[in-house]
N, CA, C and O of each residue as an XYZ file, in Angstrom:
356
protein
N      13.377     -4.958      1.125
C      14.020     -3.683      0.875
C      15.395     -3.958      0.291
O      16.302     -4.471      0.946
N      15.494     -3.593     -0.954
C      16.712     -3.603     -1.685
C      17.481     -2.123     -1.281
O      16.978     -1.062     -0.912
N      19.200     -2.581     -1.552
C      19.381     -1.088     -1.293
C      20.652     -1.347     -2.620
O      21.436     -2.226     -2.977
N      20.359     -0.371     -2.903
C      21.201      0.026     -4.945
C      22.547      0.812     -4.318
O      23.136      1.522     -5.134
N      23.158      0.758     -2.807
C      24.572      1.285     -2.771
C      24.675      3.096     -2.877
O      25.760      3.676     -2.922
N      23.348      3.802     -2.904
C      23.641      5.254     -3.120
C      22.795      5.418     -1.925
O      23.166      6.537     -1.567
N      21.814      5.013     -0.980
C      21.314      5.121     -0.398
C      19.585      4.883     -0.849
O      18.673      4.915     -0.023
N      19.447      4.704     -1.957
C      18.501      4.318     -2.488
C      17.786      2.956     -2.351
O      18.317      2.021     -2.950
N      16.436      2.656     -1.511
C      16.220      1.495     -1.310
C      14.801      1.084     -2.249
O      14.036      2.047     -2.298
N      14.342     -0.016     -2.927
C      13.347     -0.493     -3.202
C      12.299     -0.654     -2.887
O      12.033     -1.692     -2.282
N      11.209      0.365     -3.184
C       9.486      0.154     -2.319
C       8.887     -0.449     -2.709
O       8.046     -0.893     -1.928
N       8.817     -0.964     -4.216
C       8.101     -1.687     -4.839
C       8.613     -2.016     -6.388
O       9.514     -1.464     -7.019
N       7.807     -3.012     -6.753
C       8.195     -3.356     -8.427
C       6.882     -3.365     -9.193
O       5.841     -3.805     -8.706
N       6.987     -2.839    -10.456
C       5.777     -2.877    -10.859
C       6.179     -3.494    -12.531
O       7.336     -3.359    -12.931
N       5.267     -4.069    -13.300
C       5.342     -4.426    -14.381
C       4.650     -3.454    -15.324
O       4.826     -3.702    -16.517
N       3.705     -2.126    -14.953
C       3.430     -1.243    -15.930
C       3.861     -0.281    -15.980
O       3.925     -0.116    -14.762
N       4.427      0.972    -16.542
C       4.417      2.559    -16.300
C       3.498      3.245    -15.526
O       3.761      3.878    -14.504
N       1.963      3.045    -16.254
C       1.190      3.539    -15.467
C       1.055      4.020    -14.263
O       0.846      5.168    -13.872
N       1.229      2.788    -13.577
C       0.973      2.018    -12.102
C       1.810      2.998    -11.392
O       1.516      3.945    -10.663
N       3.166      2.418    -11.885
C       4.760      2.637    -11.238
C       4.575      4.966    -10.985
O       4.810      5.569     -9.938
N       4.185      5.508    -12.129
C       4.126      6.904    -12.076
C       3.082      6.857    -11.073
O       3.540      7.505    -10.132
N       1.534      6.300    -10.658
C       1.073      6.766     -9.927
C       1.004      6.863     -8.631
O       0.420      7.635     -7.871
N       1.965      5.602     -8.437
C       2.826      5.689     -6.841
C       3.506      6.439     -6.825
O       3.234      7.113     -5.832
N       4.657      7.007     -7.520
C       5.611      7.677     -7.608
C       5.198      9.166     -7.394
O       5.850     10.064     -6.862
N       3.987      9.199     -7.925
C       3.260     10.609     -7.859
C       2.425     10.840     -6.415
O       2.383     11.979     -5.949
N       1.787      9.769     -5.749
C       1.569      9.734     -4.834
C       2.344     10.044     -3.787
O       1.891     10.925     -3.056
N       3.629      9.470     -3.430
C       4.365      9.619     -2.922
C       5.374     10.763     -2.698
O       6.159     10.898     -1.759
N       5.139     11.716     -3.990
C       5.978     12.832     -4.391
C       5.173     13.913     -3.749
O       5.713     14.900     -3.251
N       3.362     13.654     -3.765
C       3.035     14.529     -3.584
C       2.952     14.807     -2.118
O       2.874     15.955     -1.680
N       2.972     13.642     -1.299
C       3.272     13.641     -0.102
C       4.096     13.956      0.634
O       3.976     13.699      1.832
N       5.478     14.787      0.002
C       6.853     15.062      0.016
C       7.454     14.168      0.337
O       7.943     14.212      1.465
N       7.716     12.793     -0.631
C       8.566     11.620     -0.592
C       9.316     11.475     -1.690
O       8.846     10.730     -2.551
N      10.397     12.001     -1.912
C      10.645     11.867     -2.993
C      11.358     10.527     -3.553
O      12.286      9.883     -3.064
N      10.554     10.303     -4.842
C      11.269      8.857     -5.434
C      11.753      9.253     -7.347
O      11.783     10.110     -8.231
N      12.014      7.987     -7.014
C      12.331      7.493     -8.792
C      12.093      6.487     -8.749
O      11.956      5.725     -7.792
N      11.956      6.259    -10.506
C      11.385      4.809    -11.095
C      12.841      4.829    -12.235
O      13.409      5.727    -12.856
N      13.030      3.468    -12.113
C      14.001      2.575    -12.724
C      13.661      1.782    -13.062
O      13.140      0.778    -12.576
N      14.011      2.244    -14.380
C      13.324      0.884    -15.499
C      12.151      0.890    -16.581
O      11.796     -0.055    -17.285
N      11.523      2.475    -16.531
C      10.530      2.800    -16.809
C      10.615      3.562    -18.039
O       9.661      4.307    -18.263
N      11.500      3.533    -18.828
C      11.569      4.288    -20.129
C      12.281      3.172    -21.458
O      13.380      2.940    -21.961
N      10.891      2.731    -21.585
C      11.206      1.555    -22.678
C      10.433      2.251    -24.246
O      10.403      1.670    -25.331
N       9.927      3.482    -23.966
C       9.553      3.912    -25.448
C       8.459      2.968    -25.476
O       8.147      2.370    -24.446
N       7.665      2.726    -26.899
C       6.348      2.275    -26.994
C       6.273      0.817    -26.322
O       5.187      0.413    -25.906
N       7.789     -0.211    -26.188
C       7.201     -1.195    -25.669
C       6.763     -1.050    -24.401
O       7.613     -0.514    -23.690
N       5.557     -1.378    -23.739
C       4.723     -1.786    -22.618
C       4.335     -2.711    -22.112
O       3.158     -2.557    -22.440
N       4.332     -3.657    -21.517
C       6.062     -4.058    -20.798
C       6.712     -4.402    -21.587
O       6.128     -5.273    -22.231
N       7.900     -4.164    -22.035
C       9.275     -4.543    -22.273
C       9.363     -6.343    -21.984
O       9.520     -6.953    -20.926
N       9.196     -6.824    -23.340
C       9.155     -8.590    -23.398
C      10.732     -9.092    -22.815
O      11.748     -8.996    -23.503
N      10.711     -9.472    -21.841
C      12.456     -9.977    -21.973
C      12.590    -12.300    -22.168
O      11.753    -13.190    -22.319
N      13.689    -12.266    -22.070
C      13.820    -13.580    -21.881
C      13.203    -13.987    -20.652
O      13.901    -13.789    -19.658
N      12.131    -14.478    -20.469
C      12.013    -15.433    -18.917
C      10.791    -14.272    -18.366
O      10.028    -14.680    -17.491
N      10.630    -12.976    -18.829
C       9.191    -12.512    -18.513
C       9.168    -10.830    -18.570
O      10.101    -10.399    -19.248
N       8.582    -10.130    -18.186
C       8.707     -8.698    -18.544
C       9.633     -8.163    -18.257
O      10.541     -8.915    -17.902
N       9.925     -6.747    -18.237
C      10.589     -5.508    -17.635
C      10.105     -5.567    -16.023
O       9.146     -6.133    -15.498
N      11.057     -4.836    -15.534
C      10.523     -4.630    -13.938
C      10.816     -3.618    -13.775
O      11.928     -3.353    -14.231
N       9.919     -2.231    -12.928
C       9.649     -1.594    -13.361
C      10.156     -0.955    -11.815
O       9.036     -0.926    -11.307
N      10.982     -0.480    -10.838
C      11.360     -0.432     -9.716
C      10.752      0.850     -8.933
O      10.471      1.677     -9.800
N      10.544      1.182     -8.086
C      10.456      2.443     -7.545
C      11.119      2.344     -6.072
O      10.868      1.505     -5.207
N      12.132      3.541     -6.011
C      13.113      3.779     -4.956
C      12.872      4.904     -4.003
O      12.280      5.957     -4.238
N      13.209      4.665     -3.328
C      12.703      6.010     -2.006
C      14.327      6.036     -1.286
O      15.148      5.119     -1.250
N      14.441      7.544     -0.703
C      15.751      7.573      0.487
C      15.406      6.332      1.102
O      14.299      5.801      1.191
N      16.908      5.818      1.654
C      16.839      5.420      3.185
C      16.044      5.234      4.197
O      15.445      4.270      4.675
N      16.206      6.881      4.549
C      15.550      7.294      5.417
C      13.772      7.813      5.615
O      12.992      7.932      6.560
N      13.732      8.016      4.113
C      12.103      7.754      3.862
C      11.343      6.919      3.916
O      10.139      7.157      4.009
N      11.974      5.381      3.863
C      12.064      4.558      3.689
C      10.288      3.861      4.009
O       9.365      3.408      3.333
N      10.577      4.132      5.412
C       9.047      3.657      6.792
C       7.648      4.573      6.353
O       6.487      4.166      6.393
N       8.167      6.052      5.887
C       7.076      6.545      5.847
C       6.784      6.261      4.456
O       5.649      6.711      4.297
N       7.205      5.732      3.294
C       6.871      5.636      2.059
C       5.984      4.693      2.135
O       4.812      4.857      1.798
N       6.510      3.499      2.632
C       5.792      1.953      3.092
C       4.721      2.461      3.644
O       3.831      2.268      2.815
N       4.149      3.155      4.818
C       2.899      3.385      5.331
C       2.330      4.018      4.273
O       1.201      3.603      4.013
N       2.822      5.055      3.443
C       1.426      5.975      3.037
C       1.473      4.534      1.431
O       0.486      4.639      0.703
N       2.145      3.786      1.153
C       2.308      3.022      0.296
C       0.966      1.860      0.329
O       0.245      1.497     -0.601
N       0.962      1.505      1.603
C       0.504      0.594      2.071
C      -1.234      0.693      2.501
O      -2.170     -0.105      2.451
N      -1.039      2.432      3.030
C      -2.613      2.826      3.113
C      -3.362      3.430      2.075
O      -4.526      3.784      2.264
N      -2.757      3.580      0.951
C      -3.115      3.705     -0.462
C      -3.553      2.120     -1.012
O      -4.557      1.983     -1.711
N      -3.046      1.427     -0.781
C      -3.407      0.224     -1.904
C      -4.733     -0.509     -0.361
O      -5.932     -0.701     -0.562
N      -4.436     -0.612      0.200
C      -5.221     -1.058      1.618
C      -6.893     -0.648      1.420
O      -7.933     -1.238      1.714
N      -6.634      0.483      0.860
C      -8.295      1.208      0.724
C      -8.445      2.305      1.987
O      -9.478      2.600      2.588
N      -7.287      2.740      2.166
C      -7.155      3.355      3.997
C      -7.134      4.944      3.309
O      -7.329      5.950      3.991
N      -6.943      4.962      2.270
C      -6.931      6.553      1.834
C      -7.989      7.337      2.088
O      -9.135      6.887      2.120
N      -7.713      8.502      2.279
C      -8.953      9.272      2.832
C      -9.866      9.244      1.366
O      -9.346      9.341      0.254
N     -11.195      9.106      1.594
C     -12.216      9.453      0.189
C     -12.814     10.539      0.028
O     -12.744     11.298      0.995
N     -13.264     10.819     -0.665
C     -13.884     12.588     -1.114
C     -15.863     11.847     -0.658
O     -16.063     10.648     -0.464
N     -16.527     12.484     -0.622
C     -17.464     12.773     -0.520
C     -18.091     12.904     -1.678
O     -17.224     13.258     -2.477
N     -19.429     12.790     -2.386
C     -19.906     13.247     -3.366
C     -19.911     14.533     -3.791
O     -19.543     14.754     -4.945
N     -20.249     15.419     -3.097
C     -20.822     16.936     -3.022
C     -19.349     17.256     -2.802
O     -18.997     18.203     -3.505
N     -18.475     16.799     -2.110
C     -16.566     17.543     -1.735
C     -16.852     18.351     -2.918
O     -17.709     18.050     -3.748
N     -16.037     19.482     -2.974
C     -15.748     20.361     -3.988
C     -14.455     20.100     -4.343
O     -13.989     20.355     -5.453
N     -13.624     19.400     -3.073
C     -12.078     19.695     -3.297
C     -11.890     18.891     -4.525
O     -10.785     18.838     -5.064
């Protein structure tokens, strides 16, 4: 956990846009609110630098901090709830 001095701490790093928005969206929709830093490079994808890509950050409160990490963690885990075939939702 990085912390950027505003209260803003580091949940993860990602090397694509993609990726980085669909946590970010995950997490938003869960009422967590974040940002991504680092993620507006225009058409390059990843962003070539000296020594290896762009890094692609996503930040959560402080204090969100624990619950971002769990629903973070039970998303990539395979712990997310699944739909059903027939679900309508």
């Amino acid at each position: 956990m990085t912390d950027d001095g505003e209260g803003l701490v580091t949940l993860a790093t990602f090397a694509r846009a993609p990726e980085a928005g669909m946590v970010c969206e995950l997490l938003s929709n869960s009422g967590i609110p974040c940002v991504l830093q680092g993620a507006n490079y225009g058409a390059l994808e990843p962003l070539p630098l000296i020594g290896g890509f762009s890094e692609i950050r996503l930040l959560v409160q402080r204090q969100d901090y624990q619950r971002a990490k769990d629903a973070y963690e039970a998303f990539f885990a395979g712990d997310a709830p699944q739909m059903d075939e027939g679900d309508p939702r």
